[in-house]
OpenMM code with the backbone's topology and positions (N, CA, C; nanometers):
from openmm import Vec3, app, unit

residues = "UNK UNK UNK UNK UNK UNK UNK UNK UNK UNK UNK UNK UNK UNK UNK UNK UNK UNK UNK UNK UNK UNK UNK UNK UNK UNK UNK UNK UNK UNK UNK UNK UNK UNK UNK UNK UNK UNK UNK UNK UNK UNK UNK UNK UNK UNK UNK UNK UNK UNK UNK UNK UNK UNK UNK UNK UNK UNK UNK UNK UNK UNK UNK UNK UNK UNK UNK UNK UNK UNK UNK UNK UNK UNK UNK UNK UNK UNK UNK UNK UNK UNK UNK UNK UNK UNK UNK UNK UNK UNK UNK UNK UNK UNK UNK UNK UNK UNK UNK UNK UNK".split()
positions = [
    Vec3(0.0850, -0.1180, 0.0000),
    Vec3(0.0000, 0.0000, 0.0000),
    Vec3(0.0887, 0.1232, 0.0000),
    Vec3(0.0883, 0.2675, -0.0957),
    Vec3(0.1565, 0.3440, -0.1325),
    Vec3(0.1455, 0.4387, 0.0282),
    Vec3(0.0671, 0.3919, 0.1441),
    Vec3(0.0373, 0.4888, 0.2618),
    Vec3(0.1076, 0.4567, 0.3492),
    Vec3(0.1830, 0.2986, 0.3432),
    Vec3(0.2597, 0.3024, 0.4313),
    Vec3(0.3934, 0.3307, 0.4489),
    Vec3(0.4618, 0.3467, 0.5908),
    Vec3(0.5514, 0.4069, 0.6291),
    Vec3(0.6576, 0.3352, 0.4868),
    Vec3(0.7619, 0.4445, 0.5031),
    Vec3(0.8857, 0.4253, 0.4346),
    Vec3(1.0052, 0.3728, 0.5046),
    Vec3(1.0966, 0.3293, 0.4610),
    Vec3(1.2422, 0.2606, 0.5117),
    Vec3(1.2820, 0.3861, 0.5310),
    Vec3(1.3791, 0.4003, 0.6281),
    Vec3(1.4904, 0.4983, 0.6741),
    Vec3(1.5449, 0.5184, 0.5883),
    Vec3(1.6114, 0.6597, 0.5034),
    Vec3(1.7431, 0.6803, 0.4361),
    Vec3(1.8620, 0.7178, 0.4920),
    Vec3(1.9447, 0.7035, 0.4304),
    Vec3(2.0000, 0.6428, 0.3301),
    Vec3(2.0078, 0.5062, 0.3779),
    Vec3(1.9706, 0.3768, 0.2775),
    Vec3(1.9850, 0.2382, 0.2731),
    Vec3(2.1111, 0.2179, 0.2525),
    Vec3(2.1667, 0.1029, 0.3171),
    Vec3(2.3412, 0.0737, 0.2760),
    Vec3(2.2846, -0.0940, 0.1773),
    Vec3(2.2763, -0.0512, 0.0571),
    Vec3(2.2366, -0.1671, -0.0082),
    Vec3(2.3772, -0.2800, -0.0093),
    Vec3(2.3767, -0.3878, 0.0069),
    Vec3(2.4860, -0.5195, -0.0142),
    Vec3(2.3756, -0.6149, -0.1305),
    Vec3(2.4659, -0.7036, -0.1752),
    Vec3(2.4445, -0.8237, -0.2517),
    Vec3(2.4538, -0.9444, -0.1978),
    Vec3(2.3458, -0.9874, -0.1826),
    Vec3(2.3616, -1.1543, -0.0674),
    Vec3(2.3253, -1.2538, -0.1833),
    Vec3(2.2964, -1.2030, -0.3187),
    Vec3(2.2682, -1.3670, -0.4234),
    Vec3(2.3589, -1.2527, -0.5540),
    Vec3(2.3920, -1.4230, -0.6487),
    Vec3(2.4024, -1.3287, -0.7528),
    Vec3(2.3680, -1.2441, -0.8570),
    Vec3(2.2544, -1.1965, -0.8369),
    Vec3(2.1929, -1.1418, -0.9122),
    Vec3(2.1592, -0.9556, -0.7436),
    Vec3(2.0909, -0.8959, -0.8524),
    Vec3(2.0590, -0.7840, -0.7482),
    Vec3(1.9589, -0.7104, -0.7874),
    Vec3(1.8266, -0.6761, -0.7815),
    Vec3(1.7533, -0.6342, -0.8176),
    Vec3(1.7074, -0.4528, -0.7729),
    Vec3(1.7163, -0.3401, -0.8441),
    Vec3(1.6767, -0.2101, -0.7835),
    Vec3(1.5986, -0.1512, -0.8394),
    Vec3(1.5264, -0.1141, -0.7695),
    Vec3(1.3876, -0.0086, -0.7522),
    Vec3(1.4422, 0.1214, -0.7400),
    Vec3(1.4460, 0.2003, -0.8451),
    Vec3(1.4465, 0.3418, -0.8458),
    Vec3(1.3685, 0.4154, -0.8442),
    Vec3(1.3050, 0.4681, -0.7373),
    Vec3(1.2301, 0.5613, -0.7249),
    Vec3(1.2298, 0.7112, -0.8295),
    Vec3(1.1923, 0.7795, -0.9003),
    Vec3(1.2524, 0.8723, -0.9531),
    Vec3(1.1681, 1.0030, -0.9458),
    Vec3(1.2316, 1.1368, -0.9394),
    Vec3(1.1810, 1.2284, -0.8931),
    Vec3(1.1060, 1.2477, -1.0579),
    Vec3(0.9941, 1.2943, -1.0748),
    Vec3(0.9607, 1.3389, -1.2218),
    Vec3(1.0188, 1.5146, -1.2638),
    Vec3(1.0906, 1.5758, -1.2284),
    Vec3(1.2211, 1.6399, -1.3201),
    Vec3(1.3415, 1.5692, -1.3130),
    Vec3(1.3507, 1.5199, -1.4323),
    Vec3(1.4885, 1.4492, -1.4497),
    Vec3(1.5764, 1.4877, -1.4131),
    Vec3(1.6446, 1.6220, -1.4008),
    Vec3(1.7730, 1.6457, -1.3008),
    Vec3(1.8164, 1.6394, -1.2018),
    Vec3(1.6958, 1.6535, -1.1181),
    Vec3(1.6787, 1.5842, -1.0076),
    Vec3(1.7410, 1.4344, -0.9487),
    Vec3(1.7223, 1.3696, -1.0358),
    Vec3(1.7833, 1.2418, -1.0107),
    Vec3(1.9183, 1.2335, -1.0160),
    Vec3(1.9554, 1.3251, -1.0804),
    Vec3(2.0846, 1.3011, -1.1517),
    Vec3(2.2273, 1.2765, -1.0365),
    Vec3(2.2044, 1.3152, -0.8916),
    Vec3(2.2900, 1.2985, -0.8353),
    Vec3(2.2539, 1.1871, -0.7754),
    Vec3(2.1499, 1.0781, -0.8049),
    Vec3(2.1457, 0.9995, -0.7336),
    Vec3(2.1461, 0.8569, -0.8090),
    Vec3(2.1361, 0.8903, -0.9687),
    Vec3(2.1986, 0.8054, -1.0286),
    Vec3(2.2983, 0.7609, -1.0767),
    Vec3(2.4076, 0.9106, -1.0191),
    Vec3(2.5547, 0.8769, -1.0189),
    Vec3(2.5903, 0.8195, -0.8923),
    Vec3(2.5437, 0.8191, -0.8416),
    Vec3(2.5622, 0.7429, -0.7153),
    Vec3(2.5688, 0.5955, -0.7622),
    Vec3(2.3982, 0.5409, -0.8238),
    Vec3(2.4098, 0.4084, -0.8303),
    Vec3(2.5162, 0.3892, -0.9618),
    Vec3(2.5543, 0.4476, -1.0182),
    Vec3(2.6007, 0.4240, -1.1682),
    Vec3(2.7796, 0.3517, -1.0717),
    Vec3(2.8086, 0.4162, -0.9557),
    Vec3(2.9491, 0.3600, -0.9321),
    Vec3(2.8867, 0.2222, -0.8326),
    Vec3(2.7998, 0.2258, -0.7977),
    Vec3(2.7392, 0.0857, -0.7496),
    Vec3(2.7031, -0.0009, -0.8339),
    Vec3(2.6542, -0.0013, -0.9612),
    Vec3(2.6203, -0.0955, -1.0533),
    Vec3(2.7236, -0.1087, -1.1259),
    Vec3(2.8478, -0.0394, -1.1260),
    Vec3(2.9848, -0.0661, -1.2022),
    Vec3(3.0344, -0.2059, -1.1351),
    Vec3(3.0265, -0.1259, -1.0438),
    Vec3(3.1183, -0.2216, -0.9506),
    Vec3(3.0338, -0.3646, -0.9114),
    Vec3(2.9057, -0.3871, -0.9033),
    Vec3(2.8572, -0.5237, -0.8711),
    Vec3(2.8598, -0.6197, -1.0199),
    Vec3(2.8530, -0.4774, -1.1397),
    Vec3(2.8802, -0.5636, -1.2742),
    Vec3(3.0332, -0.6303, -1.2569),
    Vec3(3.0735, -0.5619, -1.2667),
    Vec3(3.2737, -0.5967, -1.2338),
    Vec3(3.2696, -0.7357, -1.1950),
    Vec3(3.1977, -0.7592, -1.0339),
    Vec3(3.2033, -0.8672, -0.9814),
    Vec3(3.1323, -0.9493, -1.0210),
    Vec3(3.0473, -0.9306, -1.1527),
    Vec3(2.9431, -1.0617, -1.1980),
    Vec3(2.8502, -1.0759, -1.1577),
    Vec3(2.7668, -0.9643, -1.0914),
    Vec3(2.6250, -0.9935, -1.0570),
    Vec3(2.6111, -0.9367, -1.1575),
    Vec3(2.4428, -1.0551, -1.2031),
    Vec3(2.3541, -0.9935, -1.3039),
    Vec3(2.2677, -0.8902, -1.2314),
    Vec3(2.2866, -0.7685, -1.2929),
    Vec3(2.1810, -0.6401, -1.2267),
    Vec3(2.0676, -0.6182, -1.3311),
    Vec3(1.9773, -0.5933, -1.2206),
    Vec3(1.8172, -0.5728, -1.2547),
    Vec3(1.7914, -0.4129, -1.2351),
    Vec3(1.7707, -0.3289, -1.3132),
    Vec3(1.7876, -0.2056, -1.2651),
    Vec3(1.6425, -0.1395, -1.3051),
    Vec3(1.5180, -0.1268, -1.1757),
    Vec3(1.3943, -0.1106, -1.2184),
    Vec3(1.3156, 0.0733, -1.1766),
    Vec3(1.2933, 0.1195, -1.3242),
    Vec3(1.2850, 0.2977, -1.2637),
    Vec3(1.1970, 0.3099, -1.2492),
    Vec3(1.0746, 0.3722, -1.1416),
    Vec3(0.9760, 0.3905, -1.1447),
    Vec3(0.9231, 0.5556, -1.0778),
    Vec3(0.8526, 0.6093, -1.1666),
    Vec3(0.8027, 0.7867, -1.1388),
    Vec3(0.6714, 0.7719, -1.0562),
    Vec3(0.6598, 0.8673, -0.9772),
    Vec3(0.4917, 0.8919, -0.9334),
    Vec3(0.4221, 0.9748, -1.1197),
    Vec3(0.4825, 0.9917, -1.1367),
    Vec3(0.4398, 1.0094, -1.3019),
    Vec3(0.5129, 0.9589, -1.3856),
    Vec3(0.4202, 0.8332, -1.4008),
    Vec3(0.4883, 0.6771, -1.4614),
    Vec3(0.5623, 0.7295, -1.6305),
    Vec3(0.4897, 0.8343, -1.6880),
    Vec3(0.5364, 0.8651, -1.8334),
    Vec3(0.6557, 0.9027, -1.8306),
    Vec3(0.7196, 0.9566, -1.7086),
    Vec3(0.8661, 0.9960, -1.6966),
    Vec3(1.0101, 0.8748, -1.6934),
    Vec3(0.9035, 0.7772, -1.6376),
    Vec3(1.0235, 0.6571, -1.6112),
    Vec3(1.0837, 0.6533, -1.7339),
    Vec3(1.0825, 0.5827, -1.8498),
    Vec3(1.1525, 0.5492, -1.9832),
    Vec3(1.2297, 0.6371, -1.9800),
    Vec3(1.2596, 0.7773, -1.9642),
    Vec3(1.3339, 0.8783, -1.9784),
    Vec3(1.4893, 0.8466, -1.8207),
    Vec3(1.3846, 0.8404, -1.7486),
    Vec3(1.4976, 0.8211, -1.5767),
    Vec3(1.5944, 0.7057, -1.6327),
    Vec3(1.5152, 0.5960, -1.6916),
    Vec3(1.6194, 0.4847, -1.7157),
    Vec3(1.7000, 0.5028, -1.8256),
    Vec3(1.6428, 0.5458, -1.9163),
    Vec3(1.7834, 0.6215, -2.0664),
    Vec3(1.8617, 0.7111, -1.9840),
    Vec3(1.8117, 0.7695, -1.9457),
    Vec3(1.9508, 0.8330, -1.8426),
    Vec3(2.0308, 0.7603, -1.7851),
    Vec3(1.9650, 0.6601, -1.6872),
    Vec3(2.0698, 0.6137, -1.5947),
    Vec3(2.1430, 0.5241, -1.6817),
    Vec3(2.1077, 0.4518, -1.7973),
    Vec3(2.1677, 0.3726, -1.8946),
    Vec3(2.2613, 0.4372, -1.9686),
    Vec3(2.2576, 0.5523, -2.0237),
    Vec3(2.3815, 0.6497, -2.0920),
    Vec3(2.4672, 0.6672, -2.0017),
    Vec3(2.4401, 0.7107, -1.8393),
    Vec3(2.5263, 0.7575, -1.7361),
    Vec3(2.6077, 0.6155, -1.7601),
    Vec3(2.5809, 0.5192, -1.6830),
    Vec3(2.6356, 0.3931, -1.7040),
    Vec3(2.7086, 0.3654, -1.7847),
    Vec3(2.7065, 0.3672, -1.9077),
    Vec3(2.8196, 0.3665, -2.0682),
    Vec3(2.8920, 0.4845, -2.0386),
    Vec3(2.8606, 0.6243, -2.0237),
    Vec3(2.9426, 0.7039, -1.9908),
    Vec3(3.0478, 0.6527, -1.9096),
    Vec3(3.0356, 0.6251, -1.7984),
    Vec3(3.1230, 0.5899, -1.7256),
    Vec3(3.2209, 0.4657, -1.7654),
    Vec3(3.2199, 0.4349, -1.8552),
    Vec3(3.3065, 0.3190, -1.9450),
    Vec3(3.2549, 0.1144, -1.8913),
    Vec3(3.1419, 0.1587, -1.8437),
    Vec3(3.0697, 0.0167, -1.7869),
    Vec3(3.0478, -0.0616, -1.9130),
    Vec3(3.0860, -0.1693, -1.9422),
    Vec3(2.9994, -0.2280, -2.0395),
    Vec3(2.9120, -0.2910, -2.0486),
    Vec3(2.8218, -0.2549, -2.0913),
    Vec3(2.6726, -0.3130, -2.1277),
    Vec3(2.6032, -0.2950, -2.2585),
    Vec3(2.5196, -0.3688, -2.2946),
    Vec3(2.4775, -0.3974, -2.4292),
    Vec3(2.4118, -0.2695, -2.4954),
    Vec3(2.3879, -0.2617, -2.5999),
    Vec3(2.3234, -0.1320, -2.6463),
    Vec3(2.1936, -0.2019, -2.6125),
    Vec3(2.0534, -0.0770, -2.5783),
    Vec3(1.9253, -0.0747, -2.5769),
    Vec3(1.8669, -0.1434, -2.6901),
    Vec3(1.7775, -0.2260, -2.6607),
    Vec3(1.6665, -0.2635, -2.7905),
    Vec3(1.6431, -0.1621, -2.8555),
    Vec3(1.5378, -0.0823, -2.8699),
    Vec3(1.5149, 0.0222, -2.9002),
    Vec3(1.6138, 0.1338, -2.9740),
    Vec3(1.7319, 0.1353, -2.9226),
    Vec3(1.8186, 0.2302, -3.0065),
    Vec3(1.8838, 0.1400, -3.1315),
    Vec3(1.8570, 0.0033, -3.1456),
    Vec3(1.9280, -0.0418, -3.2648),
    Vec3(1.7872, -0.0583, -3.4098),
    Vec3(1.6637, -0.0035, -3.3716),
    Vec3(1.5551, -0.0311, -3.4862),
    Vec3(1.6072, 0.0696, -3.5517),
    Vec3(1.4955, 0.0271, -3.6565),
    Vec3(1.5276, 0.1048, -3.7826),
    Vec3(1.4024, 0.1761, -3.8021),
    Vec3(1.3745, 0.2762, -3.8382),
    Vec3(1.2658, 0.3870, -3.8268),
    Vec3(1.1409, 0.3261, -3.8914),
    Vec3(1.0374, 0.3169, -3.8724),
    Vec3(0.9815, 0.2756, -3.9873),
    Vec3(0.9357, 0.3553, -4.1150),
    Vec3(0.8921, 0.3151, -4.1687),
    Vec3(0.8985, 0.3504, -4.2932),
    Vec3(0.7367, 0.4391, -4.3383),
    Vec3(0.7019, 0.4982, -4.4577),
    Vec3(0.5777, 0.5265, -4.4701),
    Vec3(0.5039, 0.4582, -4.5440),
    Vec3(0.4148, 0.3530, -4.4897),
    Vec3(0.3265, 0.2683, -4.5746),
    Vec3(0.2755, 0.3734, -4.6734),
    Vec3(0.2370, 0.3291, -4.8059),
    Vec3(0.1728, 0.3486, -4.9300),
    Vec3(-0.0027, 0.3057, -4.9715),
    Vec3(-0.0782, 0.3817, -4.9869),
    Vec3(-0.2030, 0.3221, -5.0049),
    Vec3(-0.2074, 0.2269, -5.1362),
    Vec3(-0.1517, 0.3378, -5.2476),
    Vec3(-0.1431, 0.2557, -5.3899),
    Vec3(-0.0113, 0.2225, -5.4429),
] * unit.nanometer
topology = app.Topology()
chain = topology.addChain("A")
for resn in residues:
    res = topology.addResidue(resn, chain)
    for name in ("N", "CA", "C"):
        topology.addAtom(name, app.Element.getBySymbol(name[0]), res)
């Protein structure tokens, strides 16, 4: 339920399996985030490094903003020389303009 109490901040997140799953809360002005996804961007370097598969999940109180929070935090991430795969989405090819006749 979105009414109940919240966890204390700041969380000291660890990895107890190999895999790691995160919930990003995200402020809906994107700059906003921005110091807090450089934050995770040297935390998800570093658990990639060590071979956890990371789950990295963005979510807005104005859900239309998320897709944007996570292209961010995904460019930040490559910025920082992390390697990870290019996006689905950035390798299509435009489509085209269907023709009636």
């Amino acid at each position: 339920h979105s009414e109940r109490p919240k966890p204390q901040l700041p969380l000291h997140p660890i990895v107890t399996a190999p895999f790691s799953l995160i919930r990003f809360i995200s402020h809906p002005t994107l700059d906003l985030n921005l110091p807090f996804l450089r934050e995770w961007v040297l935390r998800a370097d570093d658990w990639l490094q060590q071979g956890t598969q990371l789950y990295f999940f963005v979510h807005c109180p104005q859900e239309e903003r998320s897709p944007a929070n996570a292209r961010r935090f995904y460019h930040l991430l490559s910025e920082h020389g992390t390697p990870i795969p290019p996006l689905p989405w950035d390798e299509l090819h435009a489509p085209s303009q269907l023709k009636l006749f």
